[in-house]
N, C-alpha and C positions, 0 to 999 in steps of 0.2 A: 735688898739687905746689904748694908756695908760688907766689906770684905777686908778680912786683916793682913796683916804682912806676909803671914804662910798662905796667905791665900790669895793672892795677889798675880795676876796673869802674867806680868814680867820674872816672879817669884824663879819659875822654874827653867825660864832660858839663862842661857850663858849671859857673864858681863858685857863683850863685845855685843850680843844680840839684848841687849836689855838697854842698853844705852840706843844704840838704834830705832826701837821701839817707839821711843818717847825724841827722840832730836826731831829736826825741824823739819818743817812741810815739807812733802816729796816734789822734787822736781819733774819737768814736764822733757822726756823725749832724752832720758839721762842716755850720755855713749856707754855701751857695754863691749866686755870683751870677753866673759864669761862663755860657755859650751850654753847650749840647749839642753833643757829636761835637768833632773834630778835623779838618784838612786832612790829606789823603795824606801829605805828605812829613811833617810835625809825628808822627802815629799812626806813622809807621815809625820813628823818630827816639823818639820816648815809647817805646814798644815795645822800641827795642834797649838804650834806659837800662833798661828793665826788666827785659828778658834779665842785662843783664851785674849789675845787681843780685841776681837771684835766682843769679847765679854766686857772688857775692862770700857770699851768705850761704851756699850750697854748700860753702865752702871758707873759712868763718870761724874753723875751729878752726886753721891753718896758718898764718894771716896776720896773729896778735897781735899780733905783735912787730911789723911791718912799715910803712911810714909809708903814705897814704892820696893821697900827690900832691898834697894839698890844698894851700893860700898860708900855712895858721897849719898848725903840728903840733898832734895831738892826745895826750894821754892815751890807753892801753893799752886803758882802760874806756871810754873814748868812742868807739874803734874798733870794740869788740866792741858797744854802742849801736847804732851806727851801721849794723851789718851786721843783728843781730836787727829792727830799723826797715825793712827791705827789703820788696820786695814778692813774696809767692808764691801760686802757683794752686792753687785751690781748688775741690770740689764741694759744690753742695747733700747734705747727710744728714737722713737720720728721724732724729727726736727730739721727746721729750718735753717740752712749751713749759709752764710756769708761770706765768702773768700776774697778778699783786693788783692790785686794782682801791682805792684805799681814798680816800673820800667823805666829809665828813660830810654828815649825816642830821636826821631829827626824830622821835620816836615819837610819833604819834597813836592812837585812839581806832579798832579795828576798825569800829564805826558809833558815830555821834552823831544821836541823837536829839530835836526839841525835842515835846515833850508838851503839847500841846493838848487845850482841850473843844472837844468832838462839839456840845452841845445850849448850848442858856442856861441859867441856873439861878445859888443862890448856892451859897459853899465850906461844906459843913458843919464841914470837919473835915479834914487832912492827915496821913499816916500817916509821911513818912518824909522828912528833911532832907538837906542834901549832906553828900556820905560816906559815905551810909551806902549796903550793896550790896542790890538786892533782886533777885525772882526772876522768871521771865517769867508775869506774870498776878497779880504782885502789887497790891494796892487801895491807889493813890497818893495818891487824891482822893474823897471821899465828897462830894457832890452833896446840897442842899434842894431837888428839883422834887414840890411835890405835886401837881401841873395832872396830868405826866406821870402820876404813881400811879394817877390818876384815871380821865387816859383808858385804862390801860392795864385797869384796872378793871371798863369799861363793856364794854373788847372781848373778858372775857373771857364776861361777862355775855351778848353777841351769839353769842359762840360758841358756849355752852350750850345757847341757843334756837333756834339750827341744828341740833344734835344732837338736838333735839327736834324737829322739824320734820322729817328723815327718820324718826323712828319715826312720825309720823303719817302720810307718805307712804305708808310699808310696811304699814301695814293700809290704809289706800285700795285700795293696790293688792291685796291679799289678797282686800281685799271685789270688790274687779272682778274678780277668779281666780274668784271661787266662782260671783257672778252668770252669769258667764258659761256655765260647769260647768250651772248651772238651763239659760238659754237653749240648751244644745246637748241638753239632756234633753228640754226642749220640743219640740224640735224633731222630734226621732227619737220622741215621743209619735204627735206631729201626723201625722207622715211615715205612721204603723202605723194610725190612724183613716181617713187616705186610702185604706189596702190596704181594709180594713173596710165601708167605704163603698161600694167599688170592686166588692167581693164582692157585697152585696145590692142595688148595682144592678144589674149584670148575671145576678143570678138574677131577679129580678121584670122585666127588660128580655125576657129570653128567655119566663118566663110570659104575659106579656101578648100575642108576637106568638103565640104556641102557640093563647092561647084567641080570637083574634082570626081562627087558620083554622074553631075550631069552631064560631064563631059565622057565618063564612061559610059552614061547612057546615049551619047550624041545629043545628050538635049541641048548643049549649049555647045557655044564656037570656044576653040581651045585659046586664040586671043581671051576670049574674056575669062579666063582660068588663070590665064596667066599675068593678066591686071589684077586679078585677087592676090595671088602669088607673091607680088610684087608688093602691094600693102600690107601683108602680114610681115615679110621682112623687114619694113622697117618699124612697125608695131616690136618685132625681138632686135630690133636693134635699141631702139626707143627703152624698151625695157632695160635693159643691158647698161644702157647709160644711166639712169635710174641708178640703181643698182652701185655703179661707181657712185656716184654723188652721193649716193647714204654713205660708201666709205670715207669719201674723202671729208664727210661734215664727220663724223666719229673722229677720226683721225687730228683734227680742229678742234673737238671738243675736248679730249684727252690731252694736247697741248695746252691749249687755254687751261684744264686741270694742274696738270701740272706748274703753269707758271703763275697761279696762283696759289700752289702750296710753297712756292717757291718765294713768294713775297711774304707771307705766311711767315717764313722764317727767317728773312731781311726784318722782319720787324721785330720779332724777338733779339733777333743779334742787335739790334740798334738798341734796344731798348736795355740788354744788357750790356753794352758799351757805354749808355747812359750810367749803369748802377757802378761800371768801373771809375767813370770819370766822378760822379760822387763821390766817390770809397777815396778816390785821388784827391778830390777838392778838399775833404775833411780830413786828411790828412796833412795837408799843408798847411789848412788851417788852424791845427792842430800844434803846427811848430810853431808857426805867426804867434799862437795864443802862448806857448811858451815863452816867447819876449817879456813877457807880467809875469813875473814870478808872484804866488799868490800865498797868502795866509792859510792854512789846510783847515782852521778851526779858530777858534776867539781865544787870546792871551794876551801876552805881555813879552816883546822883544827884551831878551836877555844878553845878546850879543849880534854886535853890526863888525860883520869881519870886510866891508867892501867900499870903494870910494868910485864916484862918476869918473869913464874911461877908462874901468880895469875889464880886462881882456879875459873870458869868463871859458873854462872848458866845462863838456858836462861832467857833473858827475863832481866838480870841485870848482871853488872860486880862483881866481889870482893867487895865493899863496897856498891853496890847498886846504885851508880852513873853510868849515860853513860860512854861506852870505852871511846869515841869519840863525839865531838859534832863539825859538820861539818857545815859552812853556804857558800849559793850562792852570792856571789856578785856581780854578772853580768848580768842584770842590778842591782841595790838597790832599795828601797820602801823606799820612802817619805810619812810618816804621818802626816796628820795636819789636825784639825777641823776648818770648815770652819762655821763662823757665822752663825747662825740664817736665818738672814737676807739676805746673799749670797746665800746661801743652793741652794736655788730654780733654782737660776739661774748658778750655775757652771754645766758643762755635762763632761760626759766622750768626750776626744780629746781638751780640752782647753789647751791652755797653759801656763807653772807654769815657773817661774823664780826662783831659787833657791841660795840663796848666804848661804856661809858657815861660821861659828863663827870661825873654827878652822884653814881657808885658807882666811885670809882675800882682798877682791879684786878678789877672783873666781868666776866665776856665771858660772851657764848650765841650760842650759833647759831640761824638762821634759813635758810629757802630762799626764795627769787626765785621770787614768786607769777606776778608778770603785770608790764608795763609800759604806758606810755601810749605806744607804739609813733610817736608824732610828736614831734620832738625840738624844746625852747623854742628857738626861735628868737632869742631875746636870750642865755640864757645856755649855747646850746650844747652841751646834757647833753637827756639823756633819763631823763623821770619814770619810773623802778622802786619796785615796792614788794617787801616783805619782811618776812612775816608771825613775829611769834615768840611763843612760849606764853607765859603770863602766869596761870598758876593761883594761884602764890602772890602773886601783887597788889604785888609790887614796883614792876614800872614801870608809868611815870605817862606818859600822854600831855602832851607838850609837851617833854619832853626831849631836849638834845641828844646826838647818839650820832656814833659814827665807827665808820663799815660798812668793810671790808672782804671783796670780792668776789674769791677765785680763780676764775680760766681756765684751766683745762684741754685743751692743744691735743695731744691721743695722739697721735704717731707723724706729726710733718705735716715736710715740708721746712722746713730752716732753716740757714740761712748765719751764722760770726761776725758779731755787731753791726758791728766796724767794719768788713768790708766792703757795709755799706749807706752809701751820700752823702745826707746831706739837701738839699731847695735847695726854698724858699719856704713854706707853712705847714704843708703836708701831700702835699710831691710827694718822691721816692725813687726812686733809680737806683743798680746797680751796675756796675762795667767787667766784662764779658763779653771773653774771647778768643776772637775769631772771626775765622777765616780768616788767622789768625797775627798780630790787631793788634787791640790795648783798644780797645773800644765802647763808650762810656758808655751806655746802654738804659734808661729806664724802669721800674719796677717796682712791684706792690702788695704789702705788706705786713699780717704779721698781727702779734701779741702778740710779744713781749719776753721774756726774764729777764735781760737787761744782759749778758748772752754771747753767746747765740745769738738769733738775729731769726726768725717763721716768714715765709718767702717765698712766696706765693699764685701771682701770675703775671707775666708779663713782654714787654716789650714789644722785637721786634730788629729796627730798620731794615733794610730792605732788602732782607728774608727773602722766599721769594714765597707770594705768597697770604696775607699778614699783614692782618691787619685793621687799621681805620682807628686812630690814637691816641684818637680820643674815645670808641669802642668799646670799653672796657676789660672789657667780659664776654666779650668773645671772643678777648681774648690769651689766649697758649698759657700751658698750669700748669709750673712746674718739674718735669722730670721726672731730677733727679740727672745729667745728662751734660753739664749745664753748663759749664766755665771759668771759674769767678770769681775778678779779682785781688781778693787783701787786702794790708794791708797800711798801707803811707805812703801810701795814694793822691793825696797832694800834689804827689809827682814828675810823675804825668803832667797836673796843673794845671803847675805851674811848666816843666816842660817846653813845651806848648802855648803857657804867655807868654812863654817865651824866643825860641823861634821866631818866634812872630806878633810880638815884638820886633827879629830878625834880619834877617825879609824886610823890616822898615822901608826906605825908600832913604835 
């Protein structure tokens, strides 16, 4: 049903607010300087302009023709302006956020290397100048030390006479294996001479007391008693020596023991005098091989600081500068701080677009290796790198490049751009209908594509159990049942200051 003049939704606001109403599209992310919140009476009053606004665009195809109330008339087109500029409610939806991030950059050097000598010594001779690419282990620097040749010489000369030195252990000790082998034959000789002994004295032991009764009987002549007499003593003499000779083969055999553990351990000592004279040889060899100074990995000499017969210390060339300064370029690092405001949401495995100042019309891609995860402090960006291949040796570290980073935000809550307010360098709120009347609220936001905004979470006076404002991990997430005016949202500025302009006295 058309609507007339007196009845007309701008009808009943003020000039200042009627004019606003109907002026031009609302801008996206306007600076405010305006308080938070509204007064009761002002929020009911803002609120009913806003009702009867979202009326008028209800029933803007009926009321072309029709004049607006206003003090100046308009134009036909500037009525239908003026109704499309209204305000209407809105919810969060899923969608798909696309954010470019785009930076310039620098290509460096995947590693830079500066190449130093290890030893002293002078240059014999260099192999390869800047430019040119070598391989990992390639001989950069040929070295004049003859000292080292030398000593390396003498250690190999020690080391041979240690390998000698356990083959003479190892017959020592064979010779103690065998003696010994005698000494236990000895023994068990000695041992079978005591049974021996043991045997004829106790047969001439028992003769003698035998003829010793017959002689107390008279049966025999005391000569012949004392012929038996006489063979038993050396039967315990016999025995007796026996007896020594089992000691003295023990005695033999415990020696030969012993100087066979004794070899035993010559040979261990030689053998570990071999592993010194090794530890020694490979050591010396070890400075010999620092005469080649060598490539650490596959690049491209970037600087030659050194000329044949410069007199090298370690640790620094002839003038103190690197021999050599060697860099990888295969793949390259891409540096570039990425915003503030991006930070959060770049990850390692994104992907970066890369165009180059000095190849113009090249692009390559790269992914988002890693970042320096603490953001400069001066310039407000955070160090990312961005690794890209580099086999055919086109790009050159030191170049400048303009990276390009998409963000990717699948499926997250997001509201039109211009229903978000901007107000100071990085704060965000939108008007919320709650309880039948616009709440300006608080809000975090994520990524852009100049349409839709993604909305994270938000902050509603008054709600219970809300967490505190400076708590902003513990505001609630949008969950779609939201209220959000879009719109002019200037009306309910300018309504606000018409009010707070009215109650003046």
């Amino acid at each position: 049903m058309p609507m007339t003049a007196r009845e007309s939704p701008e009808s009943g606001l003020s000039p200042g607010i009627r004019e606003r109403a109907i002026g031009p599209a609302p801008r996206r992310f306007r600076p405010r300087t305006r308080a938070h919140g509204f007064p009761s009476l002002c929020l009911g009053r803002a609120f009913a302009a806003v009702a009867l606004l979202l009326a008028a665009a209800g029933c803007r195809h009926s009321d072309r023709g029709e004049t607006t109330g206003s003090r100046n008339s308009r134009a036909p087109a500037q009525i239908e302006e003026g109704s499309t500029a209204g305000i209407r409610v809105v919810h969060p939806e899923r969608r798909d956020i696309r954010w470019t991030v785009v930076q310039p950059g620098t290509i460096e050097a995947f590693e830079v290397t500066p190449v130093y000598s290890r030893i002293a010594g002078y240059v014999q001779r260099y192999r390869y100048n800047i430019g040119d690419q070598v391989k990992a282990g390639d001989v950069l620097i040929d070295m004049w030390i003859p000292d080292y040749v030398e000593q390396h010489a003498q250690k190999v000369a020690m080391r041979k006479r240690a390998a000698v030195q356990i083959q003479v252990a190892e017959s020592a000790r064979r010779a103690a294996e065998a003696k010994l082998e005698t000494a236990k034959a000895r023994v068990v000789s000695a041992e079978a001479g005591v049974k021996r002994a043991q045997a004829g004295y106790t047969r001439w032991e028992s003769e003698a007391k035998r003829l010793e009764q017959l002689v107390t009987q008279r049966v025999l002549d005391v000569q012949v008693r004392d012929e038996t007499y006489r063979q038993f003593e050396e039967a315990a003499a016999a025995r007796e020596q026996a007896y020594a000779a089992v000691s003295e083969a023990n005695s033999a055999r415990d020696q030969a023991t012993a100087d066979l553990e004794r070899a035993r351990v010559d040979v261990e000592a030689a053998r570990v005098q071999l592993d010194v004279a090794k530890a020694d040889e490979n050591e010396a060899r070890v400075v010999v091989e620092y005469g080649q100074i060598k490539a650490p990995y596959a690049g491209v000499i970037t600087q030659r600081n050194v000329s044949p017969g410069d007199y090298l210390q370690p640790g620094g060339g002839a003038n103190g500068r690197p021999l050599f300064v060697l860099e990888q370029i295969d793949p390259v690092r891409v540096f570039v701080g990425v915003p503030e405001l991006a930070s959060f949401f770049v990850h390692e495995g994104d992907t970066a677009l890369i165009r180059f100042q000095a190849i113009p019309g090249i692009t390559r891609e790269g992914k988002v290796v890693r970042s320096g995860f603490a953001l400069n402090p001066t310039t407000r960006t955070l160090q990312t790198e961005i690794d890209i291949p580099n086999s055919d040796g086109h790009l050159h570290p030191g170049w400048y490049v303009t990276v390009t980073i998409a963000i990717h935000r699948k499926q997250v809550w997001a509201l039109p751009s211009n229903a978000i307010d901007f107000q100071g360098q990085q704060n965000y709120a939108v008007y919320l209908q709650i309880d039948g009347k616009p709440v300006r609220t608080a809000v975090i936001i994520g990524p852009s594509d100049d349409t839709y905004t993604e909305v994270l979470r938000k902050y509603v006076p008054g709600a219970p159990n809300n967490p505190p404002l400076a708590n902003t991990n513990d505001w609630p997430t949008f969950d779609g049942t939201e209220q959000v005016l879009v719109g002019n949202l200037d009306v309910l500025a300018e309504s606000q200051a018409a009010t707070a302009k009215g109650r003046q006295p």
